[in-house]
C-alpha positions in Angstrom: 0.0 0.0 0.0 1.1 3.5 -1.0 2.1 6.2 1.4 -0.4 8.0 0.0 -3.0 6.0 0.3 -2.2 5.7 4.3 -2.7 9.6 4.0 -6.2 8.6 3.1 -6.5 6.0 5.9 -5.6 8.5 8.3 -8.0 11.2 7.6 -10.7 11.2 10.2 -14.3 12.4 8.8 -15.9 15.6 10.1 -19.0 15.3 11.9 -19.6 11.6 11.3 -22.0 9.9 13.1 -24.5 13.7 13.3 -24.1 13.9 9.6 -24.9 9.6 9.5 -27.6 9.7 11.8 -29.4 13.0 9.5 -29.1 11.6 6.2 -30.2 8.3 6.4 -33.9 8.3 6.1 -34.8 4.6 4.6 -31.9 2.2 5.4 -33.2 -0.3 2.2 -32.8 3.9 0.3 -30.3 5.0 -2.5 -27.9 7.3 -1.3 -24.7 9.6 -3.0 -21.8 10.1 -1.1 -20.8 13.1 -3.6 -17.9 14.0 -2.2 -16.4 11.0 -1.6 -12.6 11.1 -0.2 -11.1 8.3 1.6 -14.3 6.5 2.5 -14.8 7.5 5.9 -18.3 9.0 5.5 -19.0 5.8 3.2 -18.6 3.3 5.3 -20.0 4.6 8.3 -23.3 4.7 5.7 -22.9 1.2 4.8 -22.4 0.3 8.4 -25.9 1.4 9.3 -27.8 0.4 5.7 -29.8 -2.4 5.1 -28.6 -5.2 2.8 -31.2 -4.3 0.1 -29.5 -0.5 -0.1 -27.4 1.3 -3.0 -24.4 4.0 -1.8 -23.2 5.5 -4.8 -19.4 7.4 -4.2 -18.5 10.3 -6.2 -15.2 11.9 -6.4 -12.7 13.8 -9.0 -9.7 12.6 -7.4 -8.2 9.6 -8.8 -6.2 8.6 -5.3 -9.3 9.3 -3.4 -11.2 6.8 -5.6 -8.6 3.9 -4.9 -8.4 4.7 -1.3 -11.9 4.8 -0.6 -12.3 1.5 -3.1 -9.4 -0.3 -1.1 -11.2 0.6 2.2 -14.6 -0.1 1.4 -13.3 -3.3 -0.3 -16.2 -5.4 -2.4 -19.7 -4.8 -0.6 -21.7 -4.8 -3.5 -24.4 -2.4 -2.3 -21.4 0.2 -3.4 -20.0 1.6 -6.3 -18.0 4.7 -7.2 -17.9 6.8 -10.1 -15.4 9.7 -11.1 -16.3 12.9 -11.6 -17.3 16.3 -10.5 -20.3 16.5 -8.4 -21.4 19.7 -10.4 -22.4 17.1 -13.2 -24.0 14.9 -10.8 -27.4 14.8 -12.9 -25.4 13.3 -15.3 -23.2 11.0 -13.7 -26.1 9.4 -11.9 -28.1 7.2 -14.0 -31.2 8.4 -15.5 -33.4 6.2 -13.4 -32.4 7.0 -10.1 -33.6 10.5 -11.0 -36.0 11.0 -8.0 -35.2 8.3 -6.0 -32.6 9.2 -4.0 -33.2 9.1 0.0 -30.1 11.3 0.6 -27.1 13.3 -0.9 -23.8 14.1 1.3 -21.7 17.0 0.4 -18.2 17.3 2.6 -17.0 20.5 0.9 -13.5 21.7 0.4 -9.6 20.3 0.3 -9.1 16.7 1.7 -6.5 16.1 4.3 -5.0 14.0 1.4 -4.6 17.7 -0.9 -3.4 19.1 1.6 -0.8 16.6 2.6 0.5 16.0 -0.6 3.0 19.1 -1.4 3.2 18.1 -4.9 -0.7 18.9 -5.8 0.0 22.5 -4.7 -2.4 23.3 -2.0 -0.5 24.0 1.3 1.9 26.9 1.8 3.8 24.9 4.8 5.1 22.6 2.2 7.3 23.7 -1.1 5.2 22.5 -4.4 3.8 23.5 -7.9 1.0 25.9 -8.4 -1.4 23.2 -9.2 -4.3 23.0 -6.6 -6.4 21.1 -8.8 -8.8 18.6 -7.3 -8.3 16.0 -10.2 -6.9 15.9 -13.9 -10.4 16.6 -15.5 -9.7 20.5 -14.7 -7.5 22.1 -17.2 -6.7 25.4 -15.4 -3.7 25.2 -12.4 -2.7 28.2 -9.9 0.1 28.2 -11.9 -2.1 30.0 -15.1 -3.9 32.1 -12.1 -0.7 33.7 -10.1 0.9 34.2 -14.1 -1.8 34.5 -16.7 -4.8 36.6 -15.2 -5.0 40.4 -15.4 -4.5 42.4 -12.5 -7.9 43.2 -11.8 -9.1 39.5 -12.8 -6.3 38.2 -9.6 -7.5 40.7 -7.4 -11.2 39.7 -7.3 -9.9 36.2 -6.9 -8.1 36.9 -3.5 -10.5 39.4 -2.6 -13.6 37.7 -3.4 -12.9 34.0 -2.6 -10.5 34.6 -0.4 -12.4 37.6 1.4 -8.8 39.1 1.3 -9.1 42.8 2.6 -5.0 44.0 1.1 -6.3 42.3 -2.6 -5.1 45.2 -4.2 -1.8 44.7 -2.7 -1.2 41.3 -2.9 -2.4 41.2 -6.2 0.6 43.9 -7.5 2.9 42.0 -5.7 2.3 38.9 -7.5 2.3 40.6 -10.9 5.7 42.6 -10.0 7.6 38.9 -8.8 5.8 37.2 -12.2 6.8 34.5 -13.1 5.7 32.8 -9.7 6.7 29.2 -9.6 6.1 27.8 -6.3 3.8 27.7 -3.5 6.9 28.9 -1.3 7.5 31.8 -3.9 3.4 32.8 -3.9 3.6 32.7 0.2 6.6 35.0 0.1 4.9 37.7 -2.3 2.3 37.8 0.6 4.7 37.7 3.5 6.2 40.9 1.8 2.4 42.8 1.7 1.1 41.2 5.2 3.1 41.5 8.2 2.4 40.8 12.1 0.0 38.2 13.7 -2.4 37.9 11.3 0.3 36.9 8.3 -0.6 33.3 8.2 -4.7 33.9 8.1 -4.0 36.6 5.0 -1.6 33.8 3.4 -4.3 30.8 4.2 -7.1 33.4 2.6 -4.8 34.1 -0.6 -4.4 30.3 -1.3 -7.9 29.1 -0.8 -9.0 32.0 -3.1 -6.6 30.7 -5.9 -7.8 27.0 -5.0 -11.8 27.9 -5.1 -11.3 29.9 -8.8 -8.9 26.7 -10.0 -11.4 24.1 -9.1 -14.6 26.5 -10.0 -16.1 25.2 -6.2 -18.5 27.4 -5.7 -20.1 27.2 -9.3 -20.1 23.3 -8.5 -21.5 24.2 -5.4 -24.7 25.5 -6.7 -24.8 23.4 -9.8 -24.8 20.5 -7.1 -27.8 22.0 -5.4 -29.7 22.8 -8.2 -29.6 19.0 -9.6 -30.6 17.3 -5.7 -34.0 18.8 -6.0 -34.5 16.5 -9.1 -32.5 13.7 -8.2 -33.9 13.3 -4.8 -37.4 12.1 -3.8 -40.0 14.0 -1.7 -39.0 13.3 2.3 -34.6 13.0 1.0 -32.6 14.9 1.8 -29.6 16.7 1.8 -26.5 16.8 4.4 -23.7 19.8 3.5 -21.2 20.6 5.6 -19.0 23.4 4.8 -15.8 24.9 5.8 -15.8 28.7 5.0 -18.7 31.3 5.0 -18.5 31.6 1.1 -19.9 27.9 1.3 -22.6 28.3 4.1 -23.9 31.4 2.5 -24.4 29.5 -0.6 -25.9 26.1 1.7 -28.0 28.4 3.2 -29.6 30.4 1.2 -30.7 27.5 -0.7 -31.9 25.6 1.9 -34.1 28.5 3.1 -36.1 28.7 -0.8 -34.8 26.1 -3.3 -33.1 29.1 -5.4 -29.8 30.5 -5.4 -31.3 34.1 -4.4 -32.8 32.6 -1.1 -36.5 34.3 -2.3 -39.1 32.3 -1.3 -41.5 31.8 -4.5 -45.6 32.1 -3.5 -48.3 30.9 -5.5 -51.2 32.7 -6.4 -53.0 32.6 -2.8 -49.4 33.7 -1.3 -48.7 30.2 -0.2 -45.1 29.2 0.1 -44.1 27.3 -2.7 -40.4 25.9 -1.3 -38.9 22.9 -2.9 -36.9 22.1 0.2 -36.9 23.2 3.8 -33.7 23.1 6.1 -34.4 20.4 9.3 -31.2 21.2 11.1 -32.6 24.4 12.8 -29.4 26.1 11.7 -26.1 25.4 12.3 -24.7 22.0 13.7 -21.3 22.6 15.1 -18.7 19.4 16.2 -18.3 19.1 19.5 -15.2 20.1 21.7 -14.3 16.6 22.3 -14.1 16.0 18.0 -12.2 19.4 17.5 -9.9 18.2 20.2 -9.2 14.9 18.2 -9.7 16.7 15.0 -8.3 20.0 15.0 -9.2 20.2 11.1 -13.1 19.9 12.5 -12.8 23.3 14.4 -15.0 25.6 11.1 -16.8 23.3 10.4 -20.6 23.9 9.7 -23.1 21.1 8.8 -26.6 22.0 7.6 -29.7 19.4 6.8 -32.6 20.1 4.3 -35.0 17.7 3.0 -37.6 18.1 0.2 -40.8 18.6 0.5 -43.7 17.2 -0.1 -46.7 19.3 -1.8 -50.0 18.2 -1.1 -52.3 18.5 -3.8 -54.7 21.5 -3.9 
Protein backbone atom coordinates (compact mmCIF):
# COMPACT_ATOMS: atom_id res chain seq x y z
CA UNK A 1 0.00 0.00 0.00
CA UNK A 2 1.07 3.48 -1.00
CA UNK A 3 2.08 6.19 1.44
CA UNK A 4 -0.42 7.96 -0.02
CA UNK A 5 -2.98 5.98 0.27
CA UNK A 6 -2.19 5.69 4.30
CA UNK A 7 -2.72 9.58 3.96
CA UNK A 8 -6.15 8.56 3.14
CA UNK A 9 -6.54 5.95 5.93
CA UNK A 10 -5.56 8.50 8.26
CA UNK A 11 -7.96 11.20 7.59
CA UNK A 12 -10.70 11.17 10.18
CA UNK A 13 -14.28 12.37 8.77
CA UNK A 14 -15.88 15.58 10.07
CA UNK A 15 -19.01 15.31 11.90
CA UNK A 16 -19.61 11.58 11.30
CA UNK A 17 -22.02 9.88 13.05
CA UNK A 18 -24.50 13.67 13.32
CA UNK A 19 -24.11 13.86 9.55
CA UNK A 20 -24.93 9.57 9.47
CA UNK A 21 -27.62 9.73 11.80
CA UNK A 22 -29.35 12.95 9.50
CA UNK A 23 -29.11 11.65 6.17
CA UNK A 24 -30.22 8.33 6.39
CA UNK A 25 -33.87 8.32 6.10
CA UNK A 26 -34.79 4.63 4.63
CA UNK A 27 -31.92 2.22 5.42
CA UNK A 28 -33.17 -0.33 2.21
CA UNK A 29 -32.79 3.95 0.34
CA UNK A 30 -30.30 4.96 -2.48
CA UNK A 31 -27.91 7.28 -1.35
CA UNK A 32 -24.71 9.57 -2.97
CA UNK A 33 -21.76 10.13 -1.12
CA UNK A 34 -20.82 13.06 -3.58
CA UNK A 35 -17.86 14.04 -2.16
CA UNK A 36 -16.36 11.04 -1.62
CA UNK A 37 -12.57 11.06 -0.23
CA UNK A 38 -11.12 8.28 1.59
CA UNK A 39 -14.27 6.53 2.46
CA UNK A 40 -14.84 7.51 5.92
CA UNK A 41 -18.32 9.02 5.52
CA UNK A 42 -19.04 5.82 3.20
CA UNK A 43 -18.60 3.25 5.32
CA UNK A 44 -20.00 4.57 8.27
CA UNK A 45 -23.27 4.72 5.70
CA UNK A 46 -22.92 1.22 4.76
CA UNK A 47 -22.43 0.32 8.39
CA UNK A 48 -25.89 1.43 9.31
CA UNK A 49 -27.81 0.43 5.67
CA UNK A 50 -29.82 -2.37 5.07
CA UNK A 51 -28.62 -5.20 2.78
CA UNK A 52 -31.21 -4.29 0.07
CA UNK A 53 -29.54 -0.49 -0.10
CA UNK A 54 -27.42 1.30 -2.97
CA UNK A 55 -24.36 3.98 -1.83
CA UNK A 56 -23.22 5.45 -4.79
CA UNK A 57 -19.40 7.42 -4.18
CA UNK A 58 -18.48 10.35 -6.25
CA UNK A 59 -15.24 11.90 -6.45
CA UNK A 60 -12.75 13.78 -9.04
CA UNK A 61 -9.67 12.61 -7.37
CA UNK A 62 -8.21 9.57 -8.80
CA UNK A 63 -6.17 8.61 -5.27
CA UNK A 64 -9.29 9.34 -3.36
CA UNK A 65 -11.22 6.75 -5.60
CA UNK A 66 -8.57 3.92 -4.93
CA UNK A 67 -8.36 4.73 -1.34
CA UNK A 68 -11.90 4.75 -0.62
CA UNK A 69 -12.26 1.46 -3.11
CA UNK A 70 -9.44 -0.26 -1.09
CA UNK A 71 -11.16 0.61 2.16
CA UNK A 72 -14.60 -0.09 1.41
CA UNK A 73 -13.34 -3.35 -0.26
CA UNK A 74 -16.21 -5.39 -2.43
CA UNK A 75 -19.71 -4.76 -0.63
CA UNK A 76 -21.65 -4.79 -3.53
CA UNK A 77 -24.36 -2.42 -2.33
CA UNK A 78 -21.42 0.24 -3.39
CA UNK A 79 -19.99 1.63 -6.34
CA UNK A 80 -17.99 4.72 -7.20
CA UNK A 81 -17.94 6.83 -10.08
CA UNK A 82 -15.35 9.66 -11.07
CA UNK A 83 -16.33 12.92 -11.57
CA UNK A 84 -17.32 16.35 -10.51
CA UNK A 85 -20.32 16.47 -8.42
CA UNK A 86 -21.41 19.73 -10.35
CA UNK A 87 -22.37 17.12 -13.22
CA UNK A 88 -24.00 14.90 -10.85
CA UNK A 89 -27.41 14.79 -12.87
CA UNK A 90 -25.45 13.26 -15.29
CA UNK A 91 -23.25 11.04 -13.67
CA UNK A 92 -26.14 9.40 -11.89
CA UNK A 93 -28.14 7.15 -13.98
CA UNK A 94 -31.24 8.42 -15.48
CA UNK A 95 -33.39 6.16 -13.40
CA UNK A 96 -32.40 6.99 -10.13
CA UNK A 97 -33.65 10.52 -10.99
CA UNK A 98 -36.05 10.96 -7.97
CA UNK A 99 -35.21 8.34 -6.00
CA UNK A 100 -32.64 9.20 -4.01
CA UNK A 101 -33.17 9.13 -0.05
CA UNK A 102 -30.09 11.28 0.57
CA UNK A 103 -27.11 13.31 -0.85
CA UNK A 104 -23.77 14.09 1.31
CA UNK A 105 -21.71 16.95 0.43
CA UNK A 106 -18.23 17.33 2.60
CA UNK A 107 -17.02 20.47 0.87
CA UNK A 108 -13.49 21.73 0.41
CA UNK A 109 -9.63 20.28 0.26
CA UNK A 110 -9.13 16.70 1.68
CA UNK A 111 -6.49 16.15 4.29
CA UNK A 112 -5.04 14.00 1.43
CA UNK A 113 -4.65 17.72 -0.89
CA UNK A 114 -3.36 19.14 1.58
CA UNK A 115 -0.84 16.63 2.58
CA UNK A 116 0.50 15.95 -0.57
CA UNK A 117 3.02 19.06 -1.36
CA UNK A 118 3.21 18.06 -4.88
CA UNK A 119 -0.68 18.85 -5.80
CA UNK A 120 -0.01 22.55 -4.72
CA UNK A 121 -2.35 23.26 -2.04
CA UNK A 122 -0.47 24.01 1.25
CA UNK A 123 1.89 26.92 1.80
CA UNK A 124 3.85 24.87 4.81
CA UNK A 125 5.10 22.59 2.20
CA UNK A 126 7.30 23.66 -1.14
CA UNK A 127 5.17 22.45 -4.38
CA UNK A 128 3.81 23.52 -7.90
CA UNK A 129 1.02 25.88 -8.38
CA UNK A 130 -1.43 23.18 -9.18
CA UNK A 131 -4.26 22.96 -6.60
CA UNK A 132 -6.41 21.10 -8.83
CA UNK A 133 -8.81 18.60 -7.28
CA UNK A 134 -8.32 15.99 -10.20
CA UNK A 135 -6.91 15.90 -13.90
CA UNK A 136 -10.45 16.59 -15.49
CA UNK A 137 -9.68 20.49 -14.71
CA UNK A 138 -7.48 22.14 -17.16
CA UNK A 139 -6.70 25.44 -15.38
CA UNK A 140 -3.71 25.18 -12.36
CA UNK A 141 -2.73 28.16 -9.88
CA UNK A 142 0.14 28.24 -11.94
CA UNK A 143 -2.07 29.97 -15.06
CA UNK A 144 -3.93 32.09 -12.12
CA UNK A 145 -0.68 33.68 -10.07
CA UNK A 146 0.90 34.18 -14.08
CA UNK A 147 -1.77 34.53 -16.75
CA UNK A 148 -4.82 36.61 -15.21
CA UNK A 149 -4.99 40.37 -15.41
CA UNK A 150 -4.53 42.40 -12.54
CA UNK A 151 -7.86 43.20 -11.83
CA UNK A 152 -9.11 39.50 -12.76
CA UNK A 153 -6.33 38.16 -9.60
CA UNK A 154 -7.54 40.68 -7.45
CA UNK A 155 -11.16 39.69 -7.33
CA UNK A 156 -9.91 36.15 -6.91
CA UNK A 157 -8.13 36.90 -3.49
CA UNK A 158 -10.48 39.41 -2.56
CA UNK A 159 -13.56 37.66 -3.39
CA UNK A 160 -12.85 34.01 -2.59
CA UNK A 161 -10.46 34.61 -0.43
CA UNK A 162 -12.35 37.65 1.38
CA UNK A 163 -8.79 39.09 1.34
CA UNK A 164 -9.05 42.78 2.63
CA UNK A 165 -5.04 43.95 1.09
CA UNK A 166 -6.30 42.25 -2.63
CA UNK A 167 -5.08 45.20 -4.23
CA UNK A 168 -1.78 44.68 -2.67
CA UNK A 169 -1.22 41.29 -2.89
CA UNK A 170 -2.42 41.18 -6.19
CA UNK A 171 0.58 43.85 -7.47
CA UNK A 172 2.89 42.05 -5.68
CA UNK A 173 2.26 38.87 -7.51
CA UNK A 174 2.26 40.59 -10.88
CA UNK A 175 5.69 42.56 -9.97
CA UNK A 176 7.58 38.87 -8.75
CA UNK A 177 5.78 37.16 -12.17
CA UNK A 178 6.78 34.46 -13.15
CA UNK A 179 5.65 32.80 -9.71
CA UNK A 180 6.72 29.21 -9.63
CA UNK A 181 6.11 27.79 -6.33
CA UNK A 182 3.80 27.69 -3.50
CA UNK A 183 6.91 28.90 -1.27
CA UNK A 184 7.48 31.81 -3.87
CA UNK A 185 3.41 32.80 -3.89
CA UNK A 186 3.64 32.72 0.18
CA UNK A 187 6.61 35.04 0.07
CA UNK A 188 4.88 37.67 -2.28
CA UNK A 189 2.29 37.80 0.57
CA UNK A 190 4.69 37.68 3.48
CA UNK A 191 6.21 40.90 1.75
CA UNK A 192 2.42 42.79 1.72
CA UNK A 193 1.07 41.23 5.20
CA UNK A 194 3.12 41.45 8.17
CA UNK A 195 2.41 40.77 12.09
CA UNK A 196 0.05 38.16 13.73
CA UNK A 197 -2.39 37.89 11.29
CA UNK A 198 0.31 36.88 8.33
CA UNK A 199 -0.60 33.33 8.18
CA UNK A 200 -4.74 33.91 8.10
CA UNK A 201 -4.00 36.64 4.99
CA UNK A 202 -1.61 33.76 3.43
CA UNK A 203 -4.33 30.82 4.21
CA UNK A 204 -7.11 33.45 2.57
CA UNK A 205 -4.84 34.07 -0.59
CA UNK A 206 -4.36 30.31 -1.33
CA UNK A 207 -7.95 29.13 -0.84
CA UNK A 208 -8.95 31.98 -3.10
CA UNK A 209 -6.59 30.71 -5.92
CA UNK A 210 -7.82 26.95 -4.95
CA UNK A 211 -11.82 27.93 -5.12
CA UNK A 212 -11.33 29.93 -8.83
CA UNK A 213 -8.91 26.67 -9.96
CA UNK A 214 -11.39 24.11 -9.11
CA UNK A 215 -14.61 26.50 -9.97
CA UNK A 216 -16.07 25.18 -6.16
CA UNK A 217 -18.47 27.43 -5.68
CA UNK A 218 -20.07 27.15 -9.29
CA UNK A 219 -20.09 23.26 -8.53
CA UNK A 220 -21.46 24.18 -5.40
CA UNK A 221 -24.75 25.54 -6.72
CA UNK A 222 -24.82 23.37 -9.80
CA UNK A 223 -24.84 20.46 -7.14
CA UNK A 224 -27.84 22.01 -5.39
CA UNK A 225 -29.73 22.80 -8.22
CA UNK A 226 -29.55 18.98 -9.57
CA UNK A 227 -30.61 17.30 -5.67
CA UNK A 228 -34.03 18.82 -6.04
CA UNK A 229 -34.51 16.45 -9.13
CA UNK A 230 -32.54 13.67 -8.22
CA UNK A 231 -33.89 13.29 -4.80
CA UNK A 232 -37.40 12.08 -3.81
CA UNK A 233 -40.04 13.98 -1.70
CA UNK A 234 -38.97 13.34 2.27
CA UNK A 235 -34.64 12.97 0.96
CA UNK A 236 -32.62 14.89 1.77
CA UNK A 237 -29.55 16.73 1.81
CA UNK A 238 -26.55 16.80 4.38
CA UNK A 239 -23.72 19.79 3.48
CA UNK A 240 -21.21 20.59 5.61
CA UNK A 241 -19.00 23.39 4.75
CA UNK A 242 -15.76 24.88 5.84
CA UNK A 243 -15.78 28.66 5.05
CA UNK A 244 -18.71 31.29 5.03
CA UNK A 245 -18.54 31.57 1.10
CA UNK A 246 -19.90 27.88 1.25
CA UNK A 247 -22.56 28.35 4.09
CA UNK A 248 -23.91 31.39 2.46
CA UNK A 249 -24.39 29.53 -0.65
CA UNK A 250 -25.86 26.09 1.66
CA UNK A 251 -27.97 28.44 3.16
CA UNK A 252 -29.65 30.45 1.17
CA UNK A 253 -30.67 27.45 -0.73
CA UNK A 254 -31.93 25.64 1.92
CA UNK A 255 -34.06 28.53 3.08
CA UNK A 256 -36.11 28.71 -0.78
CA UNK A 257 -34.81 26.12 -3.30
CA UNK A 258 -33.11 29.15 -5.41
CA UNK A 259 -29.79 30.53 -5.37
CA UNK A 260 -31.31 34.13 -4.37
CA UNK A 261 -32.85 32.60 -1.08
CA UNK A 262 -36.48 34.33 -2.34
CA UNK A 263 -39.09 32.28 -1.32
CA UNK A 264 -41.53 31.81 -4.46
CA UNK A 265 -45.62 32.08 -3.54
CA UNK A 266 -48.31 30.91 -5.47
CA UNK A 267 -51.19 32.75 -6.39
CA UNK A 268 -52.97 32.60 -2.78
CA UNK A 269 -49.40 33.68 -1.26
CA UNK A 270 -48.65 30.20 -0.15
CA UNK A 271 -45.14 29.23 0.12
CA UNK A 272 -44.07 27.26 -2.71
CA UNK A 273 -40.37 25.91 -1.27
CA UNK A 274 -38.90 22.91 -2.89
CA UNK A 275 -36.95 22.06 0.16
CA UNK A 276 -36.87 23.24 3.83
CA UNK A 277 -33.66 23.06 6.05
CA UNK A 278 -34.35 20.41 9.29
CA UNK A 279 -31.20 21.22 11.10
CA UNK A 280 -32.60 24.41 12.83
CA UNK A 281 -29.39 26.10 11.71
CA UNK A 282 -26.14 25.42 12.29
CA UNK A 283 -24.73 21.95 13.66
CA UNK A 284 -21.34 22.56 15.11
CA UNK A 285 -18.74 19.36 16.17
CA UNK A 286 -18.34 19.14 19.51
CA UNK A 287 -15.20 20.15 21.65
CA UNK A 288 -14.32 16.56 22.32
CA UNK A 289 -14.12 15.99 18.05
CA UNK A 290 -12.17 19.41 17.53
CA UNK A 291 -9.93 18.19 20.16
CA UNK A 292 -9.21 14.86 18.22
CA UNK A 293 -9.72 16.66 14.97
CA UNK A 294 -8.34 19.98 15.03
CA UNK A 295 -9.15 20.23 11.08
CA UNK A 296 -13.14 19.92 12.51
CA UNK A 297 -12.78 23.26 14.37
CA UNK A 298 -15.04 25.60 11.07
CA UNK A 299 -16.80 23.26 10.41
CA UNK A 300 -20.62 23.90 9.70
CA UNK A 301 -23.08 21.11 8.85
CA UNK A 302 -26.60 21.99 7.59
CA UNK A 303 -29.70 19.41 6.80
CA UNK A 304 -32.56 20.11 4.30
CA UNK A 305 -35.03 17.73 3.02
CA UNK A 306 -37.61 18.10 0.19
CA UNK A 307 -40.85 18.60 0.49
CA UNK A 308 -43.73 17.17 -0.07
CA UNK A 309 -46.70 19.26 -1.76
CA UNK A 310 -49.97 18.25 -1.14
CA UNK A 311 -52.34 18.55 -3.76
CA UNK A 312 -54.73 21.55 -3.89
Amino acid sequence: MSKKNDTYYKHQPVLLHESVEYLITDPSGIYIDATLGGGGHSQELLSQLNKDAQLIGIDQDDEALHAANSRIGTDARFSSIKGNFGYLSRLISPELHGEVSGILLDLGVSTHQITEADRGFTFQKEGPLDMRMSNLRGVTAYQVVNDYSYEDLRDVIYHYGEERLSREIASEIIDRRPVETTTELRKAVESVVHGKHQIKSIARVFQGIRIEVNRELDMLREVLNQSLDLLHAGGRIVAISYHSLEDRIVKRFFKAGNHEGKIEKDFYGNPLNPIEEISGGIIRPTEKEIEQNPAARSAKMRVAEIIEHQEV
